[in-house]
N, C-alpha and C positions, 0 to 999 in steps of 0.2 A: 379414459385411461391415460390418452398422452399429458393430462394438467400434471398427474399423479407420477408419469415417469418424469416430468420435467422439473417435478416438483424435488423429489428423492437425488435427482443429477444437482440440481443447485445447493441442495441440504448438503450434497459429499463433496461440494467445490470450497462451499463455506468451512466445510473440517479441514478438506488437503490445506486448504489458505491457511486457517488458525494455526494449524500445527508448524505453518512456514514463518508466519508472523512470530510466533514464540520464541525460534530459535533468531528471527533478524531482531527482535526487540532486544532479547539475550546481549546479544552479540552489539550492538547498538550501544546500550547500557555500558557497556564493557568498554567501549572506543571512547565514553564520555567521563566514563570515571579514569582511565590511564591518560586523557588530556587535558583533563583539570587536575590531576594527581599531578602532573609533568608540569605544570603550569604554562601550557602552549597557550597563546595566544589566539587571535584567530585568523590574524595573518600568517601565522607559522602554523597553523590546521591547511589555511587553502593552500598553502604553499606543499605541504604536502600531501593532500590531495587533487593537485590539479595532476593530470595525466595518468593518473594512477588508475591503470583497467581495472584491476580486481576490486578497489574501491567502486567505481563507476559498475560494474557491474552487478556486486551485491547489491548497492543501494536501487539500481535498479529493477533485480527482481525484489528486493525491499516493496517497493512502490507497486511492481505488478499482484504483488501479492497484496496490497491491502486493495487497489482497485476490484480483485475478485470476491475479497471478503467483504468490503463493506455494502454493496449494493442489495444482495440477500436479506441484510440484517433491516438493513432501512427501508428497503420494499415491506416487508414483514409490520416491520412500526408506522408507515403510511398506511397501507391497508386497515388494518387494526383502527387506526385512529383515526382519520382524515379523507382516506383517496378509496375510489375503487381501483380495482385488482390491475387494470388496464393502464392509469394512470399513475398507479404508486412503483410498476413493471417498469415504464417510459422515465420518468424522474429520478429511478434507482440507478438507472443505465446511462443517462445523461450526468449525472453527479460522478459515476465510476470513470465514465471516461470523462470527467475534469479534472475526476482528481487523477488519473496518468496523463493525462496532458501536462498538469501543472508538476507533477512531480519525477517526471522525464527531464522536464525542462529545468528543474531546480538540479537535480545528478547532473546532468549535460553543464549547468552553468560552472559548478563546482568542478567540476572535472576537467574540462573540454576549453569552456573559455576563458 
């Protein structure tokens, strides 16, 4: 019974994420087409970007949100194809947290330093 409740919690972490990815992808889209529309360069993007909380924080949960979406999806297509259940769990969760590692540190650089 707990694979089956753990199973149904991960399936509804994978929708909350999609539904948040939709509107950062949106919203993403939107900041890339009015800076190539404006012809900002990309020193005049970090320039204004750097300091900028509300930037740094979107993009932030940006990034938290695909670390919860994409480990589901990939656990699902190792199992299936390649790993058992134990090991395609361990690899899904090591890749989730590189990709917020690496993309913490990419918002922090752009912001921050």
């Amino acid at each position: 019974m707990s694979d089956i409740v753990t199973e149904v919690r991960l399936w509804y972490w994978s929708r909350i994420s999609a539904m948040a990815l939709s509107f950062f992808v949106l919203v993403h889209l939107a900041i890339i087409v009015y800076a190539v529309h404006g012809g900002l360069t990309g020193t005049q993007i970090l320039g204004r970007t750097h300091g900028n909380l509300a930037f740094g924080v979107f993009y932030g949960l940006f990034v938290l949100a695909c670390a919860v979406h994409v480990p589901y999806g990939l656990a699902r297509i190792l199992r299936e194809s390649v790993m058992g259940e134990r090991a395609a769990g361990l690899v899904s969760m090591l890749f989730a947290l590189l990709l917020l590692v690496m993309g913490l540190r990419a918002v922090y650089g752009v912001v921050l330093a």
